[in-house]
PDB file as gemmi writes it, atoms N, CA and C in Angstrom:
CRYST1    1.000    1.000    1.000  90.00  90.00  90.00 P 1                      
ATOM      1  N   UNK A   1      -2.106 -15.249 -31.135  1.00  0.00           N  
ATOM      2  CA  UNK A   1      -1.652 -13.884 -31.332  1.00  0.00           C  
ATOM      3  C   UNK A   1      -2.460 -12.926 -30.470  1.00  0.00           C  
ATOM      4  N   UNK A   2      -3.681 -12.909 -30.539  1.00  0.00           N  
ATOM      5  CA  UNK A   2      -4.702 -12.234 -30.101  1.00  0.00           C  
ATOM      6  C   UNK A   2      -3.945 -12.462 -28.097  1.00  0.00           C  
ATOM      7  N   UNK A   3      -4.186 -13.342 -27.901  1.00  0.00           N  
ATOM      8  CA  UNK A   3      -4.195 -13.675 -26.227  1.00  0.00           C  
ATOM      9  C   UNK A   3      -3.095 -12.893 -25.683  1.00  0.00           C  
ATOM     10  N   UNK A   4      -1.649 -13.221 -26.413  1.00  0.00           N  
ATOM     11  CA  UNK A   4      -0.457 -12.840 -26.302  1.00  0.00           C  
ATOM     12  C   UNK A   4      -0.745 -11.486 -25.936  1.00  0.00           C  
ATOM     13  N   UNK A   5      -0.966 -10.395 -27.155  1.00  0.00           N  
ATOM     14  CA  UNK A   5      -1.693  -9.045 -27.326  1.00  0.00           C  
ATOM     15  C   UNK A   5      -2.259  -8.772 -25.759  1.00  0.00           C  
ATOM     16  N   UNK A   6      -3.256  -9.110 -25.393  1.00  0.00           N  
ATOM     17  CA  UNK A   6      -3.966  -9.027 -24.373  1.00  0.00           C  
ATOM     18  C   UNK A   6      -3.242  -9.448 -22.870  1.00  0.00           C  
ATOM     19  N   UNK A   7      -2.689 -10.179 -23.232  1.00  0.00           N  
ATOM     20  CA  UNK A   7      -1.459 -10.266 -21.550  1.00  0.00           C  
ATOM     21  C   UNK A   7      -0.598  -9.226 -21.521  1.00  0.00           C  
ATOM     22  N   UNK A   8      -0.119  -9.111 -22.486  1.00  0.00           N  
ATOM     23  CA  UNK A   8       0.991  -7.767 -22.802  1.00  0.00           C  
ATOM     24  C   UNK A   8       0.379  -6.123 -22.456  1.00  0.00           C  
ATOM     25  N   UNK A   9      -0.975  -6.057 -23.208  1.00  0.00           N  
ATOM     26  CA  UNK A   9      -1.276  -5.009 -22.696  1.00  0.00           C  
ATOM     27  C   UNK A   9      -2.042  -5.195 -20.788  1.00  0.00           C  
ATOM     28  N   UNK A  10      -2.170  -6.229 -20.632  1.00  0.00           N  
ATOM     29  CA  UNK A  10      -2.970  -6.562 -19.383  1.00  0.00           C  
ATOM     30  C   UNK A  10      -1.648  -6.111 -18.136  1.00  0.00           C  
ATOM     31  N   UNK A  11      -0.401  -6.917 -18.698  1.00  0.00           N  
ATOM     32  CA  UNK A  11       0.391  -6.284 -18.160  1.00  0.00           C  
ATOM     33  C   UNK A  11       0.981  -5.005 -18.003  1.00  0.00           C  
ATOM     34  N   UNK A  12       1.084  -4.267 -18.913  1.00  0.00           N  
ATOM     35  CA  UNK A  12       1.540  -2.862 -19.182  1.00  0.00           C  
ATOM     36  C   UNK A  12       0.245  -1.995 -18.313  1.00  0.00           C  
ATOM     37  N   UNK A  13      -0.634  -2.320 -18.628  1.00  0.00           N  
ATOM     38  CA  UNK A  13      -1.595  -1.431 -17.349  1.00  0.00           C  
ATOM     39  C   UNK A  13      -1.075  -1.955 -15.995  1.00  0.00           C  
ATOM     40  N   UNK A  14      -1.103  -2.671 -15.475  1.00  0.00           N  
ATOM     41  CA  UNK A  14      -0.747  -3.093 -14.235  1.00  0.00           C  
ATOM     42  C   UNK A  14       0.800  -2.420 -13.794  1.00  0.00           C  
ATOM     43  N   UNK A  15       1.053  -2.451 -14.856  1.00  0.00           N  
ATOM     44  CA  UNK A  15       2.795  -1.387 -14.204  1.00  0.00           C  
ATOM     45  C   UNK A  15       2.545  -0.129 -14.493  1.00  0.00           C  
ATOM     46  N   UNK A  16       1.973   0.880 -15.500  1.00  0.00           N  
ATOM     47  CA  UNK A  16       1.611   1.901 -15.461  1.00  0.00           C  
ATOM     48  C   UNK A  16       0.694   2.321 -14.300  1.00  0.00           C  
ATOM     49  N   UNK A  17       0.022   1.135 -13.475  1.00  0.00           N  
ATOM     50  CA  UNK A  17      -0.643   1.808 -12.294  1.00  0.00           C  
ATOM     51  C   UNK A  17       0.104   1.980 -11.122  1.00  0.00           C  
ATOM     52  N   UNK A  18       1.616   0.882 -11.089  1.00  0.00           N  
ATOM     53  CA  UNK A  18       2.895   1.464  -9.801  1.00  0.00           C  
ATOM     54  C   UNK A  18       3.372   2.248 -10.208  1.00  0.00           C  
ATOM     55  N   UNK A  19       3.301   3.568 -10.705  1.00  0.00           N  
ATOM     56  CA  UNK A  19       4.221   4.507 -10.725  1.00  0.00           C  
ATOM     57  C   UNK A  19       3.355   5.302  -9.583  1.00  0.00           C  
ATOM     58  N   UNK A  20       5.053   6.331  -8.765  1.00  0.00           N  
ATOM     59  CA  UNK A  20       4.646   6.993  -7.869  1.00  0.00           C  
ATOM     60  C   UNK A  20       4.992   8.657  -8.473  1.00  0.00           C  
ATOM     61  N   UNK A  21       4.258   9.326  -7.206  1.00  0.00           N  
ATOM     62  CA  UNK A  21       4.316  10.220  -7.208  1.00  0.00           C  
ATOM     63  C   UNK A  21       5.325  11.310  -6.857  1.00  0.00           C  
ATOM     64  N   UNK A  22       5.455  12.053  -7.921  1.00  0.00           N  
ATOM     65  CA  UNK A  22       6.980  13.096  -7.650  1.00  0.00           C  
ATOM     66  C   UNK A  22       6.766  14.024  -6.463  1.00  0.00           C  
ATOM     67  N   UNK A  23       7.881  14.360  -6.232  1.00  0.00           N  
ATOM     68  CA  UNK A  23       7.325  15.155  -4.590  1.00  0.00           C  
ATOM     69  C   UNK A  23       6.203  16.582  -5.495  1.00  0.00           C  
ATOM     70  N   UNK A  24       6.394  17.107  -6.358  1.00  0.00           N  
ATOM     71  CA  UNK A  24       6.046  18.247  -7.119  1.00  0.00           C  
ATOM     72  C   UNK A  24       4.363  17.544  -7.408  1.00  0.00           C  
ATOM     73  N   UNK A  25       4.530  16.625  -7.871  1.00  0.00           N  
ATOM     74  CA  UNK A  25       3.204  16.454  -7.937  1.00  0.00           C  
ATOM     75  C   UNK A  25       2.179  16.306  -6.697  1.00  0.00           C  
ATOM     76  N   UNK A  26       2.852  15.309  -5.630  1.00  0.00           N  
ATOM     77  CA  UNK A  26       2.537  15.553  -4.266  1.00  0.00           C  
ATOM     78  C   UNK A  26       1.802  17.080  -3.787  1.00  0.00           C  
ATOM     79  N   UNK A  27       2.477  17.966  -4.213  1.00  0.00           N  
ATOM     80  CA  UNK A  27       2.555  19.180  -3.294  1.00  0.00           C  
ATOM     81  C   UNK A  27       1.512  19.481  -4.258  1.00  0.00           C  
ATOM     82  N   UNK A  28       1.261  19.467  -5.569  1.00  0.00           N  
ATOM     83  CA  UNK A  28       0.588  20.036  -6.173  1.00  0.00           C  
ATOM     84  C   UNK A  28      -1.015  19.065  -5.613  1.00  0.00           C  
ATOM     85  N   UNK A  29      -0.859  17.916  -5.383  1.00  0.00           N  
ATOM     86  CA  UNK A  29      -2.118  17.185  -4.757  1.00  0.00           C  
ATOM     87  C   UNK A  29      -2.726  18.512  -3.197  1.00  0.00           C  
ATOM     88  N   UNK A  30      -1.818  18.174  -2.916  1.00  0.00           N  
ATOM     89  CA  UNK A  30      -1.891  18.607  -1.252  1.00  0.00           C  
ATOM     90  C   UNK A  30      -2.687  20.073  -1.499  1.00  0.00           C  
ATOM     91  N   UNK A  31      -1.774  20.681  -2.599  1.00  0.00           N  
ATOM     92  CA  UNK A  31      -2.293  22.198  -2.149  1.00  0.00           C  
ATOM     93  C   UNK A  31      -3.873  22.304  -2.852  1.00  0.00           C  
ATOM     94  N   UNK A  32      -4.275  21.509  -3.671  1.00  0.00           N  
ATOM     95  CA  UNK A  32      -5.694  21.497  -3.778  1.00  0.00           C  
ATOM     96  C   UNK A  32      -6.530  21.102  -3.360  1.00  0.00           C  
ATOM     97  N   UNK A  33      -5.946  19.612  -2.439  1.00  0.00           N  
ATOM     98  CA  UNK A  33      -7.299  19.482  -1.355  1.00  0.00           C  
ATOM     99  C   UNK A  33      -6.753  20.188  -0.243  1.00  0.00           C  
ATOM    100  N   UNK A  34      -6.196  20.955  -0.036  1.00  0.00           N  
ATOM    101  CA  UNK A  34      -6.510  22.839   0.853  1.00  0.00           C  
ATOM    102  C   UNK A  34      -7.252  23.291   0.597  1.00  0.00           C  
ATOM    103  N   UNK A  35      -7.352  23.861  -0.975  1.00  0.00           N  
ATOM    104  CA  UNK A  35      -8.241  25.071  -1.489  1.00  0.00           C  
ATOM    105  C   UNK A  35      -9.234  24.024  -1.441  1.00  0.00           C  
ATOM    106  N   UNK A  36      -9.602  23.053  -1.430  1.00  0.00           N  
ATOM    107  CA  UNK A  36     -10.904  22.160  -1.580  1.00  0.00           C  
ATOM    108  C   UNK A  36     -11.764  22.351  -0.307  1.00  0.00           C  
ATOM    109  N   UNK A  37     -10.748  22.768   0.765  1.00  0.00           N  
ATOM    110  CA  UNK A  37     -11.399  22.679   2.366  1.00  0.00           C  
ATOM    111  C   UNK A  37     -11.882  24.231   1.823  1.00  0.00           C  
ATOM    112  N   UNK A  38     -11.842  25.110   1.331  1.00  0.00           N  
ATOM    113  CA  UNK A  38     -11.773  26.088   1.455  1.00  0.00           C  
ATOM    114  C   UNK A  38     -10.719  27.079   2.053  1.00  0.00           C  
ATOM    115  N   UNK A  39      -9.416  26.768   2.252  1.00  0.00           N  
ATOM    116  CA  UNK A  39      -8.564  27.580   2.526  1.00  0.00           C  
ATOM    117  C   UNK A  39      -7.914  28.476   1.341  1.00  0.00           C  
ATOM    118  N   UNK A  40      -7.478  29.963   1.798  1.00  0.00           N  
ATOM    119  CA  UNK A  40      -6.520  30.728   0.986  1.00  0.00           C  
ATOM    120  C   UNK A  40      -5.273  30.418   0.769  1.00  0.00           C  
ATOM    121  N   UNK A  41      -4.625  30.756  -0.619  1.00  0.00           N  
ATOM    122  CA  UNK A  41      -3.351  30.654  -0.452  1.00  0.00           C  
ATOM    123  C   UNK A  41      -2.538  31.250   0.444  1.00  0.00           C  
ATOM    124  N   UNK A  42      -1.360  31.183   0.825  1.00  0.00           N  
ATOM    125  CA  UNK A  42      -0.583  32.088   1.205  1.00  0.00           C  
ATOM    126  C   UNK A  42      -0.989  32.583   2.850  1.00  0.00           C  
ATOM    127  N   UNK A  43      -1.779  31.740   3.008  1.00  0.00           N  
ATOM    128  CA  UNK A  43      -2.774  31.798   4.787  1.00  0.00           C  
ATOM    129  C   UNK A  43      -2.005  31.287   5.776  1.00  0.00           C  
ATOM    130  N   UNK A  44      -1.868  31.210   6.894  1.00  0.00           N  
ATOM    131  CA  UNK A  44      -1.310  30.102   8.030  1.00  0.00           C  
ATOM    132  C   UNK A  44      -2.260  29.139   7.669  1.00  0.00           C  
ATOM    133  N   UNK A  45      -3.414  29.291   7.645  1.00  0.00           N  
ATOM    134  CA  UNK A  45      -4.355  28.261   7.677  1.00  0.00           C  
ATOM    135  C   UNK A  45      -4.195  27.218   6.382  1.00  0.00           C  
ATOM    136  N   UNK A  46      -4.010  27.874   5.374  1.00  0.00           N  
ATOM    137  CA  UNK A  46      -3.365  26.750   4.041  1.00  0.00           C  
ATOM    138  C   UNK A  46      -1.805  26.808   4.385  1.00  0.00           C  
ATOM    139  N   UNK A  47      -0.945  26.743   5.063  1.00  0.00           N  
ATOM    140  CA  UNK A  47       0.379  26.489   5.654  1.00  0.00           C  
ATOM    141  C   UNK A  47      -0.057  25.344   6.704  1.00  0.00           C  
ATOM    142  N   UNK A  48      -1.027  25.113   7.549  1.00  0.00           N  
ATOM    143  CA  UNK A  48      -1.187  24.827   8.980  1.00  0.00           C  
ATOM    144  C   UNK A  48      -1.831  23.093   8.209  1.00  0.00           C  
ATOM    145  N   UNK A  49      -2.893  23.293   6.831  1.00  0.00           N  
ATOM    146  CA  UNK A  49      -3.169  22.540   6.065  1.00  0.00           C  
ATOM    147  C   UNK A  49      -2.666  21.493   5.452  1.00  0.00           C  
ATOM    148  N   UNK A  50      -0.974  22.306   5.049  1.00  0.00           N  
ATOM    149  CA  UNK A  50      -0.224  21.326   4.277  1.00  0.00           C  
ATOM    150  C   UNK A  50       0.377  20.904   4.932  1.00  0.00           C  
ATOM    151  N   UNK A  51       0.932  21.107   6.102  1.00  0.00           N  
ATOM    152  CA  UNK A  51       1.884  20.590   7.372  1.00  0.00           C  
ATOM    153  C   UNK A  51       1.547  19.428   7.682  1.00  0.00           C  
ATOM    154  N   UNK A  52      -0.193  19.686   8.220  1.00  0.00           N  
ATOM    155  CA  UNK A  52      -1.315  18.607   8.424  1.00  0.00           C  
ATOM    156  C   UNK A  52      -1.242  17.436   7.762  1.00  0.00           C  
ATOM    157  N   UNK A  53      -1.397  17.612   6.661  1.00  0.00           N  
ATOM    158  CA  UNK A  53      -1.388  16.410   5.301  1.00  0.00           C  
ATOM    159  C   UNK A  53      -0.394  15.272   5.456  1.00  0.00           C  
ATOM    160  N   UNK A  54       1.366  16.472   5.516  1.00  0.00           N  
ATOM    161  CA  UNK A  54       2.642  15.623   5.811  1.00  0.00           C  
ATOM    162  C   UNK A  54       2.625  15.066   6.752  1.00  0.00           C  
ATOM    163  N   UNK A  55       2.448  15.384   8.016  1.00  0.00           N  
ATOM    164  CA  UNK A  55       2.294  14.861   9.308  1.00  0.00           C  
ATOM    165  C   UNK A  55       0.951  13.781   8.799  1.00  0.00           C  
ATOM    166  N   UNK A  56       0.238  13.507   8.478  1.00  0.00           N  
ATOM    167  CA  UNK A  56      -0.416  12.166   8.343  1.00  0.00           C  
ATOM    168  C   UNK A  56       0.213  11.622   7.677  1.00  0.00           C  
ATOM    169  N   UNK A  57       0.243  11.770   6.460  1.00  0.00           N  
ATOM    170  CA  UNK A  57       1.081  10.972   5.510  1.00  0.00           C  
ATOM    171  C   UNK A  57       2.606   9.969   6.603  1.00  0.00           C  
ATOM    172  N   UNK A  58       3.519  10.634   7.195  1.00  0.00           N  
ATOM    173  CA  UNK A  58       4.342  10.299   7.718  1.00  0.00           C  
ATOM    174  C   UNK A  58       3.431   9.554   8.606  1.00  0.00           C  
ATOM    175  N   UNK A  59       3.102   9.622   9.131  1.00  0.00           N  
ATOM    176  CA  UNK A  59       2.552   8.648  10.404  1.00  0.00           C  
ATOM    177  C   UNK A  59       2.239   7.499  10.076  1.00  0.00           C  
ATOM    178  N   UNK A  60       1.072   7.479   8.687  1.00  0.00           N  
ATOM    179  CA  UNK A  60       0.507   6.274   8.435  1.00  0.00           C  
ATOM    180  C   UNK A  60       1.929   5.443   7.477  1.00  0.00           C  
ATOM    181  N   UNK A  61       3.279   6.188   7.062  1.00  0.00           N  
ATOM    182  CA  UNK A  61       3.973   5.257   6.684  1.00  0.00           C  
ATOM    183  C   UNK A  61       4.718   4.445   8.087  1.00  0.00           C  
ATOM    184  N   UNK A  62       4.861   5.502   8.775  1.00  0.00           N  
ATOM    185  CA  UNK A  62       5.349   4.893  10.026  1.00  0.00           C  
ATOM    186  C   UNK A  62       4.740   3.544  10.837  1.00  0.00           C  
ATOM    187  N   UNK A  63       3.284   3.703  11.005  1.00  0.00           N  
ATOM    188  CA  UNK A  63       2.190   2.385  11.242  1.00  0.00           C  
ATOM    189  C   UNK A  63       2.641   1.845  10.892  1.00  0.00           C  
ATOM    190  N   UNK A  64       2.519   1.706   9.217  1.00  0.00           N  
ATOM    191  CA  UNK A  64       2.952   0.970   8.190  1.00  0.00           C  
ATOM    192  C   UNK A  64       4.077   0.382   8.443  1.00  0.00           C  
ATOM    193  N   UNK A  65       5.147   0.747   8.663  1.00  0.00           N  
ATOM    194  CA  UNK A  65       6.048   0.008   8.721  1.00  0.00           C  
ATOM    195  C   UNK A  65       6.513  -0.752   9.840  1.00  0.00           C  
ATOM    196  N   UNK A  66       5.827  -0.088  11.165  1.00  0.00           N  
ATOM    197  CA  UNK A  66       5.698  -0.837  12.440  1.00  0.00           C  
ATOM    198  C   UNK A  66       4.458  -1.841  12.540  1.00  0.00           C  
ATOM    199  N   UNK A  67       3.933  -2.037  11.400  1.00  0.00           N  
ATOM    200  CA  UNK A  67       2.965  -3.161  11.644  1.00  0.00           C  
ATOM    201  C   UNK A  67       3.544  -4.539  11.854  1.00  0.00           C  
ATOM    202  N   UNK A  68       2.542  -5.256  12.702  1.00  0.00           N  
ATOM    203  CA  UNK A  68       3.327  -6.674  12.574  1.00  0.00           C  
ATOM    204  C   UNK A  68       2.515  -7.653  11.228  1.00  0.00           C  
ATOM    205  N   UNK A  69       3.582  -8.392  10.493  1.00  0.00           N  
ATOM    206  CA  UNK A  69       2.978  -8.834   9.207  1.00  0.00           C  
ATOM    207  C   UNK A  69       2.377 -10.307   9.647  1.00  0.00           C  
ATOM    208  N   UNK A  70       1.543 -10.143   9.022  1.00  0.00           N  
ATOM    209  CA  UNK A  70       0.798 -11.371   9.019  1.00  0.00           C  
ATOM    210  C   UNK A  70       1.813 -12.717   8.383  1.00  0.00           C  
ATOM    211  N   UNK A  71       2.696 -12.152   7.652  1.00  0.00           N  
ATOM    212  CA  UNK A  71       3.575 -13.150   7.171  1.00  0.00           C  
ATOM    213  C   UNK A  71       5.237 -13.723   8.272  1.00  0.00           C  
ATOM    214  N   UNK A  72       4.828 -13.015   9.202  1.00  0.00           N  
ATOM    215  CA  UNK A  72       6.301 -13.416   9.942  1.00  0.00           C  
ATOM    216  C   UNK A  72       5.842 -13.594  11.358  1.00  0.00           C  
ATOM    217  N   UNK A  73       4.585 -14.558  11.648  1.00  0.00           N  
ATOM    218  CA  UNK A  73       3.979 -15.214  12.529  1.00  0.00           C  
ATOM    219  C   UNK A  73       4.774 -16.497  12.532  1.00  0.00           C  
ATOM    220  N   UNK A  74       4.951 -16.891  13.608  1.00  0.00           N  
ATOM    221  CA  UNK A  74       5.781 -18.205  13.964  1.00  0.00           C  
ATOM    222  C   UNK A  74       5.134 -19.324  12.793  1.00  0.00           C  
ATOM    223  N   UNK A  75       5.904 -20.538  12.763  1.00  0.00           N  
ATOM    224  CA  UNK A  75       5.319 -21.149  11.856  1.00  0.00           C  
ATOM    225  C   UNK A  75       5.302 -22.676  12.110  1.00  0.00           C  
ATOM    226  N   UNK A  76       4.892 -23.596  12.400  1.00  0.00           N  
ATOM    227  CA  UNK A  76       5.126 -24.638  13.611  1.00  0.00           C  
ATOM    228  C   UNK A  76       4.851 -26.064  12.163  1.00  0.00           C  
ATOM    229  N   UNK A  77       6.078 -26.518  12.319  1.00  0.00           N  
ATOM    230  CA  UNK A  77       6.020 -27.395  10.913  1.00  0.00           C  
ATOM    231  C   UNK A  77       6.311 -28.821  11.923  1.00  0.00           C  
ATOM    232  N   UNK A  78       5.497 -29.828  11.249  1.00  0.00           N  
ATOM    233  CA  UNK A  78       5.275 -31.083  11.930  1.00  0.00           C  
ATOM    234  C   UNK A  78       5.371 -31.964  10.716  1.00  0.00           C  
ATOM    235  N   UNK A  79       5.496 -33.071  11.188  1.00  0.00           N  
ATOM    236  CA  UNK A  79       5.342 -34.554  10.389  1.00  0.00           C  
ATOM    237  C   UNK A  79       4.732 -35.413  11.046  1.00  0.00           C  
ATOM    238  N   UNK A  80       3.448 -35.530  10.397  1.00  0.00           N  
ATOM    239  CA  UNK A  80       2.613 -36.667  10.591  1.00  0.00           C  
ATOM    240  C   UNK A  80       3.007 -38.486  10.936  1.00  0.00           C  
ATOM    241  N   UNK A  81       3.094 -39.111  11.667  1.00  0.00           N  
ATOM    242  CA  UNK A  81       3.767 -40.478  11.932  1.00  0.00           C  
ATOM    243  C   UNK A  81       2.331 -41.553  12.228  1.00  0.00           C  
ATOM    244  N   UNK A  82       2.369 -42.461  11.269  1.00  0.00           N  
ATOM    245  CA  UNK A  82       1.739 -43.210  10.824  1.00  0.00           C  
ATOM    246  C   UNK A  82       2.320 -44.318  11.425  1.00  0.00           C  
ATOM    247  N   UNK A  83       1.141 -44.878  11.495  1.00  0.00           N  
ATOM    248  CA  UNK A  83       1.021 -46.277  12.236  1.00  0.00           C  
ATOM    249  C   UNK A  83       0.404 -47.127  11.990  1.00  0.00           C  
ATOM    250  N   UNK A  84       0.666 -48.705  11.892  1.00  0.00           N  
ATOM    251  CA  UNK A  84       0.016 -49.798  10.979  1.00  0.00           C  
ATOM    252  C   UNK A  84      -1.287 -49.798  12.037  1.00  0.00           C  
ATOM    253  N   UNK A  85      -2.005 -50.381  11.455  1.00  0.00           N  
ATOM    254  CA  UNK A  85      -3.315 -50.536  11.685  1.00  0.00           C  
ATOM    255  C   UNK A  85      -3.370 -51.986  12.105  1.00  0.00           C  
ATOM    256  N   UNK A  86      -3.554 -53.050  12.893  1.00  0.00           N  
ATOM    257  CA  UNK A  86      -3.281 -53.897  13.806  1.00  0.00           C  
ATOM    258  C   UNK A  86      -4.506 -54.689  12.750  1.00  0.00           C  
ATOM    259  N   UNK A  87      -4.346 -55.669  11.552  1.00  0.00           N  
ATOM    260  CA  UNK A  87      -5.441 -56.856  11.639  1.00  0.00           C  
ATOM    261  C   UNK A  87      -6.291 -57.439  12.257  1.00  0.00           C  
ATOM    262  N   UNK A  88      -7.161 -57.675  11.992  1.00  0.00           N  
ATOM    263  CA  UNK A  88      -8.284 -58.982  13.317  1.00  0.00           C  
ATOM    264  C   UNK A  88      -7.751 -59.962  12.250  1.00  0.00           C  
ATOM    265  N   UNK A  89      -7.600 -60.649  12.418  1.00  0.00           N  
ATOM    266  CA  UNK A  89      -8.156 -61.777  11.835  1.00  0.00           C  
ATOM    267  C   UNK A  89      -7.470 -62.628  11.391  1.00  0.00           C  
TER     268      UNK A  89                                                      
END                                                                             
C-alpha cells in the first residue's frame, strides 16, 4: 500500500513539473527581470528589454530545433559470422 502511495505521488510531481507557461505568465516573468536590470516601466529601455528577452527566447528555440540529434546518427548494424575452430588432433 505504502509503495503504491509513493509511486503515485512520485509520479504526480513529475507531471506537475511539465506544465508550461501561459503567454500572461511569460510576460509577467519577462517584465520583472526588466525591473530586476533596473529598468522603468513604460521606458524604450523596458520596451527595448522585453523585445530582447523574445528575440532570445526565439532563437534558442530555433537552435533547438535545428540541432542535429544525437539520436538520428547513421546506425551501421552487422552480424557477426562465426567460424569453426579447426581441431589438432
Amino acid at each position: 500500500m505504502k509503495k503504491s502511495v509513493l509511486i503515485i505521488l512520485g509520479l504526480a510531481g513529475l507531471l506537475a513539473g511539465c506544465q508550461t507557461m501561459t503567454p500572461e505568465q511569460r510576460r509577467a516573468a519577462d517584465e520583472q527581470t526588466c525591473r530586476s536590470y533596473g529598468f522603468k516601466q513604460k521606458s524604450d529601455a523596458f520596451s527595448n528589454c522585453l523585445l530582447q528577452l523574445d528575440l532570445d527566447r526565439r532563437a534558442d528555440r530555433r537552435a533547438w530545433q535545428n540541432r542535429p540529434d544525437f539520436y538520428d546518427m547513421p546506425m551501421v548494424i552487422y552480424q557477426p559470422v562465426y567460424r569453426p575452430v579447426p581441431s589438432t588432433g
